[in-house]
C-alpha positions as CSV (number, residue, x, y, z in Angstrom):
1,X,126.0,130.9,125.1
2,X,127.0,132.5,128.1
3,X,129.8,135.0,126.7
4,X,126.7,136.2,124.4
5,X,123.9,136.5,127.6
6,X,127.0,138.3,129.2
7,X,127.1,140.6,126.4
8,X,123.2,141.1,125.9
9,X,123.2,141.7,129.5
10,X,125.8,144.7,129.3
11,X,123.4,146.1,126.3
12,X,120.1,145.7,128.6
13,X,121.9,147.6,131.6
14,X,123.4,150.3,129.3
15,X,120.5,151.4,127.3
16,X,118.3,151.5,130.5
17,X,120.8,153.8,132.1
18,X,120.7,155.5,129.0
19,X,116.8,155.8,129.2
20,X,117.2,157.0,132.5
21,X,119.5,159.5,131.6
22,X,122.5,158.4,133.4
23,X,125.8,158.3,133.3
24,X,125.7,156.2,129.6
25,X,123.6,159.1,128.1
26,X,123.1,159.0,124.3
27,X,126.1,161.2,122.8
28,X,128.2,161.6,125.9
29,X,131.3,163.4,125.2
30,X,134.6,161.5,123.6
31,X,137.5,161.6,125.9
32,X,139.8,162.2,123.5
33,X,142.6,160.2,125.7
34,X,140.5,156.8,125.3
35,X,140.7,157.3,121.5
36,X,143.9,158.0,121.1
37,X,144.8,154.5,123.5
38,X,142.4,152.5,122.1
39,X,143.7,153.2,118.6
40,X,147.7,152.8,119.8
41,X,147.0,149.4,121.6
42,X,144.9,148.6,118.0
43,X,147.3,149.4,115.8
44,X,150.5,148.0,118.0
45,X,148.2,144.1,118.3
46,X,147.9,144.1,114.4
47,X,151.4,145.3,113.9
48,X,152.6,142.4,115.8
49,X,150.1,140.0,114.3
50,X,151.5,140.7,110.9
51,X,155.1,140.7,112.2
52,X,154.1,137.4,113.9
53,X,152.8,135.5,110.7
54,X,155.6,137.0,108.7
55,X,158.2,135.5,110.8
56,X,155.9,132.2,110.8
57,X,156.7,131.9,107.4
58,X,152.7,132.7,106.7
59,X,153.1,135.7,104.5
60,X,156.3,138.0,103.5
61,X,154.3,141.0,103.4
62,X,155.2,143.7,105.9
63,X,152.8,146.7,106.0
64,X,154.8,149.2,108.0
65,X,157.6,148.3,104.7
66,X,155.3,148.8,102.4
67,X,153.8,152.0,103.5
68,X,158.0,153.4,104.3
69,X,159.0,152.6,100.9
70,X,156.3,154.7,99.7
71,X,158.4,157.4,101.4
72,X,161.8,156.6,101.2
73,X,163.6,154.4,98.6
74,X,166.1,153.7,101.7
75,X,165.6,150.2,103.2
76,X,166.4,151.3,107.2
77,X,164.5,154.6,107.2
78,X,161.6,153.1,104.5
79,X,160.9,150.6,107.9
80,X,160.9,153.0,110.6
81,X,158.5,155.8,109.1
82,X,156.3,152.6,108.1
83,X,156.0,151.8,111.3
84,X,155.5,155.4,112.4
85,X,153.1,156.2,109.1
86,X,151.2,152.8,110.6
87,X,150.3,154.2,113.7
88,X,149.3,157.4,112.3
89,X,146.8,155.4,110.4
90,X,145.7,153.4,113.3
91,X,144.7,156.4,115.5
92,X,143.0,158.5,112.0
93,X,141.3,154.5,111.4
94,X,140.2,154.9,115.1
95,X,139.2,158.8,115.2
96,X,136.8,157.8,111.9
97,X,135.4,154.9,114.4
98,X,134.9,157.4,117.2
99,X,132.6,159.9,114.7
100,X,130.8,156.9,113.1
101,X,129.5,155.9,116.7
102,X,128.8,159.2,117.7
103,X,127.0,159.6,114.4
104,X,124.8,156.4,114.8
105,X,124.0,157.3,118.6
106,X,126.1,154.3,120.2
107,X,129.2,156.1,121.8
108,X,129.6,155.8,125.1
């Protein structure tokens, strides 16, 4: 119980600073820097949860392959635009989080 006081907490003190118009105002602009991070570090943990329970014998898919070979036919180049067509995702998959919070009034 006490991560989710912890958390309440945090929710109680931002939306009173919000009320008061401070520095957690309602639609405060996106630092377009913090996206763009948040959506890299995102993408890289999966990427490496996947690659982890592939090599644990879990699961043979490999999503940066699959999304290469939908490229390229060749094996090498099919994983390294994967991994690069990944990312892109990641950080569009993030950017679409960013506008759905803004939209709903929560960002900040």
């Amino acid at each position: 119980m006490g991560l989710l006081d912890a958390a309440l907490s945090i929710g109680r003190r931002a939306r009173a600073e919000a009320e008061a118009g401070g520095a957690r105002r309602r639609g405060a602009g996106v630092n377009p820097w913090s996206w763009l991070a948040a959506g890299f570090a995102g993408t890289v943990v999966l990427t490496l949860v996947l690659a982890g329970t592939q090599a644990a014998g879990v699961t043979r898919m490999s999503n940066p392959y699959l999304l290469g070979t939908m490229i390229v036919p060749d094996r090498d180049r099919a994983r390294v635009l994967g991994i690069v067509f990944h990312l892109v995702n990641g950080w569009i998959f993030s950017l679409a989080h960013v506008g759905l919070f803004r939209a709903v009034g929560r960002f900040g």
